[in-house]
N, C-alpha and C positions, 0 to 999 in steps of 0.2 A: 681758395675759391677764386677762378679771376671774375673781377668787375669790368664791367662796361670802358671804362679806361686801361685796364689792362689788354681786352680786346681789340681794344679803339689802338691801341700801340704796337701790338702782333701783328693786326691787320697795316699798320701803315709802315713798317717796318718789310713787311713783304710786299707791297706798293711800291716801294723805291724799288727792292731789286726786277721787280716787272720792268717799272720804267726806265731803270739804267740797262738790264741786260745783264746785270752783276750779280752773283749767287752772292749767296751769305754762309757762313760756318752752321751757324744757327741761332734760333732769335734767342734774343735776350733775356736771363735770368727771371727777369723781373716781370718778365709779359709769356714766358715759355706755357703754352697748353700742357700741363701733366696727364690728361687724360682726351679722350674724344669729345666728351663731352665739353671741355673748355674749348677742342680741336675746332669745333662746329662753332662757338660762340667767335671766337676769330676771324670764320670762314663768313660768317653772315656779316662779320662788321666787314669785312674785304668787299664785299657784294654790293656794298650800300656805297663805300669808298669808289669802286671799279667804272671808269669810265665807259660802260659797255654794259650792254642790257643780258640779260641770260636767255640762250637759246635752247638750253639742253638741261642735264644733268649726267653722270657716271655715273656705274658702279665700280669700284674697284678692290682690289684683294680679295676677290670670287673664287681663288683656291684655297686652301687649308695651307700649303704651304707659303704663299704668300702672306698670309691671313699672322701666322707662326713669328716670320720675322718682321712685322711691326705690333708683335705682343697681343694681338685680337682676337678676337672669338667669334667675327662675323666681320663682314664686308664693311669698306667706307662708301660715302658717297661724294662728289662735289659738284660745280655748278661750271657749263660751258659756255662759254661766250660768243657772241655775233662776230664780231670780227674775225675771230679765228675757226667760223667753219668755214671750210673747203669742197667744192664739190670735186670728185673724178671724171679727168684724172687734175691734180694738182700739180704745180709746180710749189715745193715748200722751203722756203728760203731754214738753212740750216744755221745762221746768225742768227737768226729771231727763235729757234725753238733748242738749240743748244748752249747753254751757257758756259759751258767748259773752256776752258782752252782747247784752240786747236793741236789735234794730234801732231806728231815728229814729222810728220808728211804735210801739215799744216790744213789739212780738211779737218772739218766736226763732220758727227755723226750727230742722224736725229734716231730719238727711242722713237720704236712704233708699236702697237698691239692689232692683232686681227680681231676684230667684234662686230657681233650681232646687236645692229640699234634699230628703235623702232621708234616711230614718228608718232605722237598721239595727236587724234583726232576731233579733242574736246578736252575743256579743263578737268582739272583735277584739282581740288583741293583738300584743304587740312578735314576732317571729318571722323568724331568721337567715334572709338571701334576701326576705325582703318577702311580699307578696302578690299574687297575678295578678290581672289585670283581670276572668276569669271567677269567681274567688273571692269577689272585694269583689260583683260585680254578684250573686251567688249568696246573700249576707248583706242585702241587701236588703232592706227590708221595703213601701217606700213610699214612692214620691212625695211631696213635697208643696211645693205652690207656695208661695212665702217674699218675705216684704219685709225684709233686714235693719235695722239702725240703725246706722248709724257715729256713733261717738261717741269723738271724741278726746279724753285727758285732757291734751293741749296746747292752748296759744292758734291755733297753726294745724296742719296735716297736716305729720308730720314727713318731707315731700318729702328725699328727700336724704342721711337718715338713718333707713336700714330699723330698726338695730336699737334706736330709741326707739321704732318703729311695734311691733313685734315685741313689746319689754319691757310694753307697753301693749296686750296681750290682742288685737295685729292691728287695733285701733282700734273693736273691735267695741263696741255701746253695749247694743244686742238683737235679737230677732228674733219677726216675726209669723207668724205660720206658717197657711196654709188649708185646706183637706179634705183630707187624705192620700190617693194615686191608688194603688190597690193594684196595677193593670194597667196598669204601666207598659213593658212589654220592649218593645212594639211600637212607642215613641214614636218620632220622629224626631226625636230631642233638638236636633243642627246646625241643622235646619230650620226648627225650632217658632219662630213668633214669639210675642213679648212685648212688653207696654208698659204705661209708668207715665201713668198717666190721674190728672189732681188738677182736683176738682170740675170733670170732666166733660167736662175737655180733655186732648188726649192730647198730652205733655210730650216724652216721647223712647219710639222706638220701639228691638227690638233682637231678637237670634236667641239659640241656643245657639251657633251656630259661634263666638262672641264670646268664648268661655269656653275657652280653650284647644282653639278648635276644634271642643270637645266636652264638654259636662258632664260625661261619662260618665268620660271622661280625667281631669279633673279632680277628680275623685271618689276614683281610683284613687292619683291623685298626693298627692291627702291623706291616705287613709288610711293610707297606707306611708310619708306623712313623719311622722304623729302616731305610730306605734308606731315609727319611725325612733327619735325622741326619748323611748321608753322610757314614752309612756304607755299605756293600755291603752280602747280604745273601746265602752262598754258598752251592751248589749243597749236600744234604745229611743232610742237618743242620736240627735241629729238632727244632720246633715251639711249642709254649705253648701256652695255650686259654686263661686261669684264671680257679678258681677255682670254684666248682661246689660243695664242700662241709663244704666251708671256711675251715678257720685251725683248726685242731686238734692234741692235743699234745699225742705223743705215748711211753709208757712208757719203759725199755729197759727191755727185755725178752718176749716182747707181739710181736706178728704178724698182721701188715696192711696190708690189701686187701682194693685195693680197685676194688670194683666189676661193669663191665660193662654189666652186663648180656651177650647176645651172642656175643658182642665183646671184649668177651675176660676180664682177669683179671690183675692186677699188683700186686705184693706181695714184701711188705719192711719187715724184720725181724730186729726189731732192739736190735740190742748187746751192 
């Protein structure tokens, strides 16, 4: 079972590789999450550690086959930070959000996802029984079409082992965010397509049904897992779905869009 020091050392263990810019193989035996549940107890000692307030939250591994390869039966969640949102279009520096080595051509690539994130309109918090779907949809404040950034602080995606992905703020790196859709109820969320266009070519196409079916769903699944875990959702905070186009790696000097048709576009530029 980890203890509050075993957390306290996950979490600051991934604190340096933040702060240096330097992945790690993976943490340490001795503080390793075996399960999500320890995954989350990591992620909150990170939060309290993290010099940066939380603006947001993720969903992530909203497919069954994403879900498969880090061994899960349902989505993670993690926490997004002030500093790192972006509005569109963005310029995103590719040294702060890839920690790779640069490729044989010497550029990194940043990961990006297409999603559907929504802005709440009033708190949310922890509350015995949960939240209804018409509740959460009722808190609502706004659409707004989203390019995340994944950004692991491992040398590779921790396939396999959820609760290093987990300990690790969900692998989130940031997020772009584009014109907030205030008239949203009538969308066809399942329906709607989407697609990641990089200078001008269109890379991978994708729906909302992708997303647990339903963004909308998946919306409701977060919000009741993040007050599940005893944190509190604040008035303005912006929410993330999952990804509708998986990841894609973008090269630096090229231009991502990702295109929602009439609602609207997000554009990361990465430098």
């Amino acid at each position: 079972m980890m203890t509050a020091d075993m957390a306290a050392a996950a979490a600051s263990e991934l604190l340096k590789a933040r702060r240096s810019g330097t992945p790690i193989a993976a943490l340490p035996e001795a503080c390793r999450p075996k399960s999500p549940a320890e995954g989350y107890k990591a992620q909150a000692a990170f939060i309290g550690f993290w010099d940066d307030t939380v603006a947001g939250w993720k969903a992530g591994a909203t497919a069954k086959p994403v879900q498969e390869k880090f061994g899960l039966d349902e989505p993670f969640l993690g926490p997004m930070f002030a500093k790192t949102v972006m509005q569109s279009p963005a310029d995103v520096p590719a040294a702060t959000y890839d920690l790779r080595p640069p490729a044989e051509n010497g550029k990194r690539s940043v990961a990006v996802e297409v999603e559907f994130a929504f802005r709440m309109g009033r708190e949310i918090g922890p509350r015995t029984g949960g939240w209804s779907e018409a509740e959460v949809l009722d808190a609502v404040e706004a659409m707004i079409p989203a390019m995340e950034i994944i950004t692991p602080r491992f040398k590779a995606l921790p396939f396999g082992s959820a609760g290093e992905a987990l300990a690790d703020c969900g692998l989130n790196g940031g997020i772009v965010l584009g014109t907030p859709v205030a008239d949203w109820r009538g969308i066809d969320f399942p329906a709607h397509a989407t697609k990641l266009v990089v200078d001008g070519k269109t890379v991978v196409e994708g729906t909302g049904a992708m997303v647990l079916g339903n963004p909308l769903a998946s919306l409701v699944w977060l919000v009741n897992n993040v007050t599940r875990l005893g944190h509190t959702i604040g008035k303005g905070q912006v929410l993330t779905t999952g990804s509708m186009t998986g990841i894609a790696h973008v090269e630096q000097g090229s231009e991502a869009v990702g295109d929602f048709g009439k609602l609207g576009r997000v554009v990361a530029r990465i430098a």
